[in-house]
C-alpha positions in Angstrom: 24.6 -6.4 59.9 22.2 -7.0 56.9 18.5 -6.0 57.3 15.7 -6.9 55.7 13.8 -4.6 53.5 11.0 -4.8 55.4 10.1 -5.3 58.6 6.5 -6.1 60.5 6.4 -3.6 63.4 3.8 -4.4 66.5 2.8 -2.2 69.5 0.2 -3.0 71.8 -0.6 0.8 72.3 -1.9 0.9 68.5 -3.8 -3.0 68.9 -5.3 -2.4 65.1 -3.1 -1.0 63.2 -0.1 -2.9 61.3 3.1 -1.5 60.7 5.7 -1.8 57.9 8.9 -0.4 58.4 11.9 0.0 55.4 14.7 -0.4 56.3 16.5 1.3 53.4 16.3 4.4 51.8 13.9 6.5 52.2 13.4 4.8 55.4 9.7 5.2 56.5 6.8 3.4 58.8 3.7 2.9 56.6 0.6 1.8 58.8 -1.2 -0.5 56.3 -4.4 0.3 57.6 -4.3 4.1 56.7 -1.4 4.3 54.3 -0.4 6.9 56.9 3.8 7.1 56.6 6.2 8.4 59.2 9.5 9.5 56.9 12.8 8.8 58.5 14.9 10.8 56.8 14.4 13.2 54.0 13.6 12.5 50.6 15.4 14.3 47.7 15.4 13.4 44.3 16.0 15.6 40.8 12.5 14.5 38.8 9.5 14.6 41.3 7.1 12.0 39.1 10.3 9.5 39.0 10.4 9.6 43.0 6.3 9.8 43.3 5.9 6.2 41.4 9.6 5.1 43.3 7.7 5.9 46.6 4.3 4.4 45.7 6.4 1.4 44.2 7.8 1.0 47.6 4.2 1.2 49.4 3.1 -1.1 46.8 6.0 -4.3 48.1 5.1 -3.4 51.8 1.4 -4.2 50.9 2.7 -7.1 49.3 5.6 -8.5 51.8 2.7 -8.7 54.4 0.2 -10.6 52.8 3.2 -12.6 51.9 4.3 -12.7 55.1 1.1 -13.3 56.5 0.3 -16.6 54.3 3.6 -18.2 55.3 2.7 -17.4 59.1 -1.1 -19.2 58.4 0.6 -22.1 56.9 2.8 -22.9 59.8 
C-alpha cells in the first residue's frame, strides 16, 4: 500500500490540538499547535546540522500540507 506523506490525525480526547503524522522516515506526530513531536522511530544521521534543517524541513511541509489541506476542505 502507498501512503501519503502526511496525514491529518484527530482525537476527540485532545479537541484543540491538530495532528500531523509522517508517514515516512523519520516517522513522527507533530501537534501544530505546539510544535510538540512524538518520534516513531530513531533518528540517526552522520552530520547533525544536515539532519537538524532535514527535520525542520519536514516540520516546515506539515505546516504547509495543512493549510493546504485546509483551503481545499473550505472550498468544497
Amino acid at each position: 500500500m502507498k501512503l501519503p506523506k502526511f496525514l491529518i490525525c484527530d482525537n476527540t480526547d485532545f479537541p484543540d490540538d491538530i495532528f500531523i503524522m509522517h508517514t515516512d522516515y523519520p516517522q513522527f506526530i507533530i501537534n501544530l499547535v505546539d510544535d510538540d513531536i512524538e518520534w516513531l522511530e530513531d533518528v540517526k544521521g552522520d552530520n547533525e546540522t544536515e539532519l537538524t534543517n532535514e527535520i525542520n524541513g519536514l516540520i516546515e511541509q506539515a505546516s504547509v500540507f495543512y493549510d493546504r489541506e485546509m483551503e481545499r476542505f473550505e472550498k468544497e
